[in-house]
N, C-alpha and C positions, 0 to 999 in steps of 0.2 A: 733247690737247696744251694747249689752251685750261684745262683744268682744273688741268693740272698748274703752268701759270704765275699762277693763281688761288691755289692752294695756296702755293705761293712767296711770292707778295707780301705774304699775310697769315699767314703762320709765326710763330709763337707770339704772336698777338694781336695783333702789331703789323702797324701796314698799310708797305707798300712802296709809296715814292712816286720816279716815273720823274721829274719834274718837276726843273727845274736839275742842269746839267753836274753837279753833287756829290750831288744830293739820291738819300740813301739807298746812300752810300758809305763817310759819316762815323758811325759809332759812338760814341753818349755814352761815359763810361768808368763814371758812374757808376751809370748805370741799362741801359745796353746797349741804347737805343731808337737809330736812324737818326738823321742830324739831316737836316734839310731848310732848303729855304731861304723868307726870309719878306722880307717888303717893307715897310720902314720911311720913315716918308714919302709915299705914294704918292701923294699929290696937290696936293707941292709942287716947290720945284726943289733940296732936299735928299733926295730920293729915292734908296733904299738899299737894297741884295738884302745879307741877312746870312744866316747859315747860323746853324743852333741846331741843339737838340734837340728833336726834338717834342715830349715829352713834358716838357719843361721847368715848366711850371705847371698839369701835371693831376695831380699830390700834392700833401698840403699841404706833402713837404719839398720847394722848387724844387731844382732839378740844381744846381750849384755851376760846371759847365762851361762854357767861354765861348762869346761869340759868336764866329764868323770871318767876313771876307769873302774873294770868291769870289778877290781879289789875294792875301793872306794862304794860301790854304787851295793855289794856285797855286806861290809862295815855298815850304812845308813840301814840295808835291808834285815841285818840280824839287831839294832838297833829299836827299829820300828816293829818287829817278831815280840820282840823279848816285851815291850810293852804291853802289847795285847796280850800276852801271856800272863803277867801282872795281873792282869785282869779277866782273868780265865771267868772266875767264880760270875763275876760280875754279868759278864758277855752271858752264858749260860743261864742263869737267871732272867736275863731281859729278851732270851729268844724264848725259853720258855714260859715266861710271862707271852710273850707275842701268841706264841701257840696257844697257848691257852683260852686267850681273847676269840681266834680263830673260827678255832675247836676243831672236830675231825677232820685233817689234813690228808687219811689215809688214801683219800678218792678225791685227786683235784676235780676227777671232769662230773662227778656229782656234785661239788660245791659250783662250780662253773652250769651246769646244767642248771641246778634250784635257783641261781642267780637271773638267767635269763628268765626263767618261767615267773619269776617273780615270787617265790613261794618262799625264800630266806628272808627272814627280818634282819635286820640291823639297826641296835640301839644302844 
């Protein structure tokens, strides 16, 4: 288990960092690295957690992506909530339609089982 979550965090070269509410949720766009968050100021009393991209100045070309903070990153995320939410009815409908397709979800490892043995159709 411990391996597997080792694995994870450094999937394709890149390390996964647990460290701030965001860090390692946000995806540059232009290089596809995490961004994380870094602390600006730290030992004045303009002190500042911004979020980036890790990987912003270990090329020679920098990421062009900006920074955010963690209010900012907050604002897009009740942004993109409230949409989904719009769409409550919808989403609901289309997972239940999924399930339905399915059918008994109640026992994966008997749909997983019939699967192997070859004994479920699908049409």
């Amino acid at each position: 288990m411990v391996q597997q979550e080792i694995k994870k965090r450094i999937k394709g070269g890149r390390r996964y960092s647990g460290v701030g509410i965001f860090g390692s949720k946000i995806k540059c766009m232009e290089c596809g690295s995490w961004y994380g968050a870094k602390v600006w100021h730290s030992t004045d009393k303009y002190k500042k957690i911004v979020y980036r991209c890790n990987y912003k100045y270990e090329d020679k070309k920098v990421c062009e992506t900006p920074n955010l903070t963690e209010e900012e990153i907050k604002e897009i995320a009740v942004i993109e909530i409230n949409k989904v939410l719009r769409n409550k009815k919808e989403i609901i409908e289309t997972i239940e339609n999924v399930i339905s397709k399915i059918g008994d979800i109640s026992n994966p490892n008997k749909k997983e089982n019939q699967i192997r043995a070859g004994t479920k159709s699908y049409n």
